[in-house]
C-alpha positions as CSV (number, residue, x, y, z in Angstrom):
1,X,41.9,106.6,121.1
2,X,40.6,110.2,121.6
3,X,41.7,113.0,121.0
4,X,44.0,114.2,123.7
5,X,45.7,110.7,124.0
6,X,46.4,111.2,120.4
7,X,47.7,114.3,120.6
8,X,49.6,113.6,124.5
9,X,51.0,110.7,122.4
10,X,52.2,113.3,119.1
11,X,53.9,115.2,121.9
12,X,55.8,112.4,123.6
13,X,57.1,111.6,120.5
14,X,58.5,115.2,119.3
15,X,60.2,115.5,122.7
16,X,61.8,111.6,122.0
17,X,62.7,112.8,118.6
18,X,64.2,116.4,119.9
19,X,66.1,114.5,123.0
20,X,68.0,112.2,120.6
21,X,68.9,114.4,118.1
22,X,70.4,116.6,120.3
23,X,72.3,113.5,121.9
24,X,73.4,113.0,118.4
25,X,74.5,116.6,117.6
26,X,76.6,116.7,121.2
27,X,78.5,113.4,120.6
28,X,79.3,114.9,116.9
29,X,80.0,118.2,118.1
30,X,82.3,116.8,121.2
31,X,84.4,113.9,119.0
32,X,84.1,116.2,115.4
33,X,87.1,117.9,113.9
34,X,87.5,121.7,113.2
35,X,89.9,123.7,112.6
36,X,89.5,125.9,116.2
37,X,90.0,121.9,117.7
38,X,93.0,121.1,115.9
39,X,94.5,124.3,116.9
40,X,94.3,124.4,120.2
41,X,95.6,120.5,120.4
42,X,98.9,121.7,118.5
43,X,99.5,124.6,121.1
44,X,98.4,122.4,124.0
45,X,101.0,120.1,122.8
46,X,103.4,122.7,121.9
47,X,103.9,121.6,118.6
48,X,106.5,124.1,116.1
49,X,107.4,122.8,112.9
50,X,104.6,120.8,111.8
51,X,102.4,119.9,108.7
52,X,98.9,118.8,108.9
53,X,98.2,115.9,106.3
54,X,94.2,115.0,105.5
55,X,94.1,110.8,105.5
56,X,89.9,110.9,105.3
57,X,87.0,113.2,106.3
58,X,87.5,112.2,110.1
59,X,91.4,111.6,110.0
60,X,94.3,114.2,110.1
61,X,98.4,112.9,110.6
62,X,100.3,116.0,112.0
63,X,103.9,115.8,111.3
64,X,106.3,117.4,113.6
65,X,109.8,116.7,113.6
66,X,110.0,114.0,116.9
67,X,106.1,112.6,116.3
68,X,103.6,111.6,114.2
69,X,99.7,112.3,115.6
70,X,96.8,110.7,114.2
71,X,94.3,113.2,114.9
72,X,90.4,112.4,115.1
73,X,89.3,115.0,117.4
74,X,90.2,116.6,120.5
75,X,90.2,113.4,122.7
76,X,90.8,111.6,120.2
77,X,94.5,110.6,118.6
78,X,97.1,108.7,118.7
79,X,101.0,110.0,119.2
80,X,103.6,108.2,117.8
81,X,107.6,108.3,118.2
82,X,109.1,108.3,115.2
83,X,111.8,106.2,113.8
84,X,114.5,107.5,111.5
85,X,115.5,105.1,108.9
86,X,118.1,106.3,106.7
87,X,116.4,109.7,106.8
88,X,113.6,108.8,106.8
89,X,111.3,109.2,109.8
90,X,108.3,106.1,110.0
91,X,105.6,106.7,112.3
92,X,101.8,106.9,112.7
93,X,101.2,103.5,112.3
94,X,97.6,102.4,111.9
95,X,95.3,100.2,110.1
96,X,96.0,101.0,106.3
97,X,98.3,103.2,107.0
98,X,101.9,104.9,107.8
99,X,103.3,108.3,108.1
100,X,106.8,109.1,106.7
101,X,108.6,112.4,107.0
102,X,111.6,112.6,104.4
103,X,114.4,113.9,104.9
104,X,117.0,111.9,102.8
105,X,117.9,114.5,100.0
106,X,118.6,111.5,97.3
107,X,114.4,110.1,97.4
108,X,113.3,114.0,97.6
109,X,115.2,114.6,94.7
110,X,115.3,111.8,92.3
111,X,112.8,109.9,93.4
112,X,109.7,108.6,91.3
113,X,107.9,106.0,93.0
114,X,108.3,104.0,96.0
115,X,106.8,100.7,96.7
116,X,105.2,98.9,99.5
117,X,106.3,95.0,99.9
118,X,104.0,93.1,102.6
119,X,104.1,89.2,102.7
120,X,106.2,89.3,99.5
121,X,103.7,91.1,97.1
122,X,105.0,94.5,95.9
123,X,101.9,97.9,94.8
124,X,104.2,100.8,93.7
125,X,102.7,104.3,94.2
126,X,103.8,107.4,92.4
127,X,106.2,110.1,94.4
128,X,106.4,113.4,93.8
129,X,109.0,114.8,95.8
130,X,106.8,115.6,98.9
131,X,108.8,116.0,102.4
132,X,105.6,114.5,104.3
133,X,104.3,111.2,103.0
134,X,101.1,109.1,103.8
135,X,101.2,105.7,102.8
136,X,97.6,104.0,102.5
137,X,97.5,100.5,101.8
138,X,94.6,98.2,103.1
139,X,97.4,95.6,104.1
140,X,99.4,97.8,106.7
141,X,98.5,96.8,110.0
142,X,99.1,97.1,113.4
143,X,100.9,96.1,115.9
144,X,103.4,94.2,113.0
145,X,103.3,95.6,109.6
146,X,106.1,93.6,108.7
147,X,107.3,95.2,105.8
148,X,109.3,96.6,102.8
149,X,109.8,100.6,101.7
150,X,111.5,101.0,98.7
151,X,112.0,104.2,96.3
152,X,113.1,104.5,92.9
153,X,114.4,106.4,90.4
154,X,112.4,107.2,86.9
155,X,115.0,104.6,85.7
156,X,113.5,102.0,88.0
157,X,116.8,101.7,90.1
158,X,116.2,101.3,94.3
159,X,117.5,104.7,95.7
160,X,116.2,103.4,99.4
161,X,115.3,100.2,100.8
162,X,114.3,99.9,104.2
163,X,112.4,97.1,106.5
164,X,110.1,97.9,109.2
């Protein structure tokens, strides 16, 4: 090969190279989360009252008092009715996890741990007091979790029980 087919070739390559990465960098860019994003989602939804919970790098629940969003990027969430349970609203269902918003004064204030029961095998979690709850649990999943939500007391006594 000579030469100018060696360097013709060199060339082609850079410009293969520079097209995909800046395919990449677009698709990141378009689908990636920031904070501008997330900001203009919650006034183009019109969302007051909310809090903003991080699940992973790529995965944000927003709370607001009649939904729970999964938030991945500006196209890309799901929106979620909740379902009040005793005071407690369940919503954001997804693969490994659920979104809770509490509002039953008893589990803010006494409780200590709540437990998740799926196909009869109970994992307890610690809780400390917090209004807006993420539960993550590799067993939760979608469309029929099928399950139990429990909170205790630091005596161990069931302050809430709830299926869903």
């Amino acid at each position: 090969m000579n030469k100018k087919n060696k360097t013709s070739v060199l060339l082609y390559c850079a410009l293969l190279l520079i097209f995909f990465l800046a395919i990449g960098i677009y698709y990141f860019n378009k689908n990636s989360f920031s904070e501008k994003n997330l900001n203009e989602f919650i006034e183009n939804e019109n969302l007051n009252h909310i809090s903003i919970q991080k699940l992973s790098n790529k995965e944000y629940y927003i709370f607001s008092p009649s939904h729970i969003y999964i938030y991945r990027g500006p196209k890309d969430y799901n929106e979620s009715m909740t379902t009040d349970r005793n005071g407690i609203l369940i919503g954001g269902l997804q693969k490994g996890s659920l979104g809770l918003i509490i509002n039953n004064l008893e589990v803010i204030k006494f409780g200590n741990t709540y437990s998740i029961v799926i196909d009869g095998k109970a994992r307890e979690y610690q809780y400390n007091g917090e209004k807006y709850l993420i539960i993550k649990d590799f067993r939760i999943w979608n469309p029929r979790p099928e399950m139990k939500i429990l909170f205790s007391n630091d005596k161990g006594e069931i302050i809430y029980n709830t299926d869903y």
